[in-house]
N, C-alpha and C positions, 0 to 999 in steps of 0.2 A: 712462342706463347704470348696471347692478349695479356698486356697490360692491365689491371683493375685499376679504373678511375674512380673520379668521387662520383660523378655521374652512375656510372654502374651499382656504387655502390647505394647510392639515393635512388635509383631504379628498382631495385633488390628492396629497400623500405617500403616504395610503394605498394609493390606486389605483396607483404606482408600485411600492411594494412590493409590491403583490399580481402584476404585472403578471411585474416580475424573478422572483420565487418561480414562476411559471408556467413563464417563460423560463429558468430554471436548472435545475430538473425535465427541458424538450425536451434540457435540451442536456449538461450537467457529469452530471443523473442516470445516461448511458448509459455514464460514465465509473467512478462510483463507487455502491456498491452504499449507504454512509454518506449522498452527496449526495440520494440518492433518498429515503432514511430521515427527512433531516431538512427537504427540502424537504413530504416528506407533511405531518409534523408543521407545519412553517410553512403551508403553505397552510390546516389549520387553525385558526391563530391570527391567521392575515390575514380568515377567514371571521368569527368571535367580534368580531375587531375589528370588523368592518364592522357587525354587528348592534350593537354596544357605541357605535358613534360615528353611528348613527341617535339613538339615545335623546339621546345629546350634545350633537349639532344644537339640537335641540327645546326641553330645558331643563337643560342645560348640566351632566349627572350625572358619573359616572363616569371623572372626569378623569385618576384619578389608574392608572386602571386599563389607558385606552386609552394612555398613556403607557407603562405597564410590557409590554404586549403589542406597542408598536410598538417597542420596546427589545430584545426578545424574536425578532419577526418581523426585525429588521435583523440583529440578533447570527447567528441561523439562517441568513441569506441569504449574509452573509460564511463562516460557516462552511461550507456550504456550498460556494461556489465554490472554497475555500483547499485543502479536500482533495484532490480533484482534482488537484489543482496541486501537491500535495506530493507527490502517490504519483508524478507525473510527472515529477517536476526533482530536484535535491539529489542527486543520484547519489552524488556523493564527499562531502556535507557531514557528517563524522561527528555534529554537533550535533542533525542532524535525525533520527536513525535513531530514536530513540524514538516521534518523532511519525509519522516513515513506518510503523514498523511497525502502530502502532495503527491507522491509517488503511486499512492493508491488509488488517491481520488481522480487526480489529473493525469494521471500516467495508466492506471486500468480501466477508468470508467473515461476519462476526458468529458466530453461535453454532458453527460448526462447524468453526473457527479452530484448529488444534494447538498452543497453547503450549509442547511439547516441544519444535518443530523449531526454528525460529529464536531466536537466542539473548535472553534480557530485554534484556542490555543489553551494550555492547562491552567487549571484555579492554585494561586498563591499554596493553600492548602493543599497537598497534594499525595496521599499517600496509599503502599499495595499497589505503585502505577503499575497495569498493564495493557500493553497493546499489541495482536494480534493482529498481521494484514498479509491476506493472501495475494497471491497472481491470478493470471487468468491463464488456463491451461485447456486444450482442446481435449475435454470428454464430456460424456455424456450428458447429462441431468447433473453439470457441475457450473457455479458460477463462484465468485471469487466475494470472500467476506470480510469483518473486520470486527475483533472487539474489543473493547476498550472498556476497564474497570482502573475506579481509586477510591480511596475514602477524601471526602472532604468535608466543609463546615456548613451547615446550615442554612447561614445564605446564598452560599453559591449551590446548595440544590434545590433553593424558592426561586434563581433565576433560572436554572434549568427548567424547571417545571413551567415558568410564566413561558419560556421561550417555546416550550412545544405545545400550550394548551393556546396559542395564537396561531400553531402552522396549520394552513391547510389539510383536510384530509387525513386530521390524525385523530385518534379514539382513546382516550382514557380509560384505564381499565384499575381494578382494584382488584388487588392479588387476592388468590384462594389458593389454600395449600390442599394438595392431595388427597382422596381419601387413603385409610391406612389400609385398610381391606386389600384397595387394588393394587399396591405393592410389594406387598410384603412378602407376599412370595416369587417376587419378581426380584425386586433391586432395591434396597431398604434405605438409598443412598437419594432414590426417587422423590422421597417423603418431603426434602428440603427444596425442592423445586415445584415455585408456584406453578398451576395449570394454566398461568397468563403468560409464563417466561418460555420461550421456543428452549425446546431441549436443547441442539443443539450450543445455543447462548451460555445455557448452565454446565453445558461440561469444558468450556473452555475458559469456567474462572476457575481462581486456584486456592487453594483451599484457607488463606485469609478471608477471600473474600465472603463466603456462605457465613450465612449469619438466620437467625428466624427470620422470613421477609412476610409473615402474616399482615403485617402493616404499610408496606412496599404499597409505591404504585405505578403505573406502567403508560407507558404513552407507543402508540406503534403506528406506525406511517407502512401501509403495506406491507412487506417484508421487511422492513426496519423498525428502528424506538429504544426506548430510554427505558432502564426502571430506575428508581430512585427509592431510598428507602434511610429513611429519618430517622428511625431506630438509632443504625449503625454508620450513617453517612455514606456510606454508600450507592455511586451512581455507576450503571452500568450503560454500556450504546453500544449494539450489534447495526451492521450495516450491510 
C-alpha cells in the first residue's frame, strides 16, 4: 500500500480549492456581480497552481510560489462567499455600511456605480439606520436595489439637499399625498405614501420611519433620489 505524503496531501488541498471556487461561482456568483469577478480571477490561479504543483511533484521547485497562490486562491474563495453575505445581512449594523455599500456599488454595478447618490459615509447624527442591498440574480424584468433610511439633524439634510439640487439631471419634486377616495378601498396604509416616492421605496422602510411627509421633498436621478423631510429628519436614498 501507497505511502500518503505531505505532497499528496497538499495535492488533495488543491483539488478542494479548485472544487469550492467552481462551487461558489454555480452558486454566491448569481448572487453578486464582485463574487463572480473574483471567483473568475481565482479559478485562474487554482489553474497556474495546478500547472505550478506538477513541476513540484517531480523535483520539488517552486515552493514558495505555490504557497503564495494557494494563499491567494483561499483569501478569493473567503472573499468571495463573505460578500454575498454582506449585501444580504447587517441591515441595521451601522459599522457595516461602508463595506455594504462597496460591495454593492463596486461589486454589482462596478463601473457604472453613481457615487453621487448614496451617501460616502453616515452623518454624526445617526438614527432608525437602515440599509438594504440586493444581488444581482438572473431573472427577468429584475435589477438589483438599495435603500437606505436614518433620522438625522438639520444640517446634514440642507447638505443633502445642496448636494443633489447641483447633480446633473436630477428633478426636484415636492411631495403630494394621495387622494383618500383612491384608496381606501384598496389599502389604507397607501394614504402615507407620497405620489412622488416609488412604492416600491415605501414598502421597504420600517415603520419608525413613516411619519406625515406632506412637506417632504424629493430629488430623483432617473430611477434613483433622495427624499428628505424636515418635519421629522428624515432622509431616505433608493438606488
Amino acid at each position: 500500500m501507497k505511502k500518503t505524503t505531505s505532497k499528496d496531501v497538499l495535492h488533495a488541498l488543491n483539488i478542494l480549492i479548485g472544487f469550492f471556487l467552481f462551487l461558489g461561482v454555480m452558486f454566491f456568483g448569481v448572487a453578486s456581480g464582485i463574487t463572480f469577478r473574483l471567483f473568475f480571477i481565482g479559478f485562474w490561479v487554482n489553474f497556474v497552481l495546478t500547472l505550478i504543483y506538477r513541476i513540484y511533484q517531480k523535483d520539488d521547485r517552486f515552493r514558495k510560489a505555490i504557497i503564495i497562490l494557494r494563499s491567494v486562491a483561499v483569501t478569493i474563495l473567503l472573499l468571495g462567499i463573505l460578500a454575498p453575505l454582506t449585501l444580504m445581512n447587517f441591515r441595521n449594523t451601522k459599522l457595516m455600511y461602508p463595506l455594504k455599500r462597496f460591495c454593492y456599488g463596486y461589486g454589482v454595478y462596478s463601473t457604472n456605480f453613481n457615487n453621487d447618490i448614496l451617501p460616502e459615509s453616515l452623518p454624526k447624527k445617526c438614527d432608525n439606520y437602515m440599509f438594504i442591498t440586493q444581488g444581482s440574480f438572473p431573472a427577468q424584468d429584475y435589477h438589483p436595489s438599495a435603500y437606505l433610511a436614518f433620522h438625522t439633524d438639520t444640517g446634514t439634510l440642507e447638505k443633502y439637499e445642496e448636494h443633489f439640487s447641483l447633480l446633473n439631471d436630477t428633478e426636484l419634486k415636492i411631495t403630494h399625498m394621495p387622494d383618500k377616495e383612491k384608496y381606501v378601498a384598496y389599502d389604507d396604509s397607501w394614504l402615507k405614501c407620497p405620489e412622488e416616492l416609488p412604492q416600491h421605496v415605501f414598502q421597504r422602510l420600517e415603520p419608525e420611519h413613516i411619519h406625515n411627509f406632506e412637506k417632504a421633498i424629493i430629488y430623483t436621478h432617473y430611477s434613483k433620489g433622495c427624499m428628505l423631510d424636515y418635519n421629522s429628519g428624515l432622509a431616505v436614498f433608493w438606488y
